[in-house]
Structures are given as C-alpha cells and as structure tokens.
C-alpha positions in Angstrom: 0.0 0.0 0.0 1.4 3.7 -1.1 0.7 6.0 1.6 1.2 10.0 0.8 1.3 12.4 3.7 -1.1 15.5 2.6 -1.3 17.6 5.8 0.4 17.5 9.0 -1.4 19.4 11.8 0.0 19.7 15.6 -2.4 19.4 18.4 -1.3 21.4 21.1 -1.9 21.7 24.7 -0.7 24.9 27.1 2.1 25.8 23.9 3.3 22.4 24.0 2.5 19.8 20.9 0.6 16.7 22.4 0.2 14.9 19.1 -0.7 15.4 15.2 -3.7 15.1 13.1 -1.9 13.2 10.1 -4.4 13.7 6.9 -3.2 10.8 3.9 -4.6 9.3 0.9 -3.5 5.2 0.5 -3.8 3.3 -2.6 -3.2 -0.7 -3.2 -0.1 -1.2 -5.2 -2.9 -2.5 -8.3 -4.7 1.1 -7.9 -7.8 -1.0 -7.0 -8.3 0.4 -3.6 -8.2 4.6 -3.1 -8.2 5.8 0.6 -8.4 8.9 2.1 -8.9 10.4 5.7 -6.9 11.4 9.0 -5.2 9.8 11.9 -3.9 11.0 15.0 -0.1 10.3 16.1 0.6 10.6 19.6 4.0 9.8 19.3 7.0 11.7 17.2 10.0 12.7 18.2 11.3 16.5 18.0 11.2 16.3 14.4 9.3 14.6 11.7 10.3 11.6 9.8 8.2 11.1 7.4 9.1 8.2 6.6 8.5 7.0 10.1 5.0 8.8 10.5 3.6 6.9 6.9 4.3 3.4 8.9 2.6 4.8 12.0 -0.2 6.0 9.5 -0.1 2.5 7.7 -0.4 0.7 10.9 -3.4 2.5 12.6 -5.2 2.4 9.2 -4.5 -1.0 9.6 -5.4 -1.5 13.0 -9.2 0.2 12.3 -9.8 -1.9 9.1 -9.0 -5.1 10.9 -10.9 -4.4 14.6 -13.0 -1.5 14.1 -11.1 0.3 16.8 -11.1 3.8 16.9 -7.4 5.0 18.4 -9.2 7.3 20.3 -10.6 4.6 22.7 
C-alpha cells in the first residue's frame, strides 16, 4: 500500500505539541483500492520523519480496518 502524507497538523496543549492530526490518501499497489482520511499520532520525536510517521499512519489504518477500533478509545 502507497501511503502519501497530505497535511500535518500539531495538536497542542498549554504551547506544548501533544500529538498530530496526520491527513493521507492510501492506494493498493494494483490502484484498485483509493483511501483517504486522517489519523492522529501521539508519538514523534522532535522532528518529523516522514518516513517514520507513513508506517505509523499505515499501521493505525491497519489496526481500524482489521478491529474497528477507533485509536481514540
């Protein structure tokens, strides 16, 4: 699955970033599949890896397509 970070937006709480609102579009490597939404990411480090953040994206779109869970829970 291609994953393509669109947006990044930081959450923050009392000037400090919490987490970030992570908007993507997925698509099967056929093309047969097209996804697109937002997940938050509670965990980074000081700076953004992008490559890092599209397998956190990857694995909580995962993780809500195989249990229904919202990360939120």
């Amino acid at each position: 699955m291609n994953i393509t970070i669109n947006q990044i937006t930081p959450r923050r709480e009392n000037n400090e970033i919490k987490s970030m609102q992570v908007n993507f579009t997925a698509r099967t490597l056929d093309g047969n599949i097209s996804l697109s939404g937002n997940i938050p990411i509670d965990e980074f480090g000081n700076s953004v890896d992008l490559i890092s953040l599209e397998k956190s994206v990857r694995d909580a779109l995962v993780k809500r397509i195989m249990t229904g869970e919202d990360s939120e829970e």
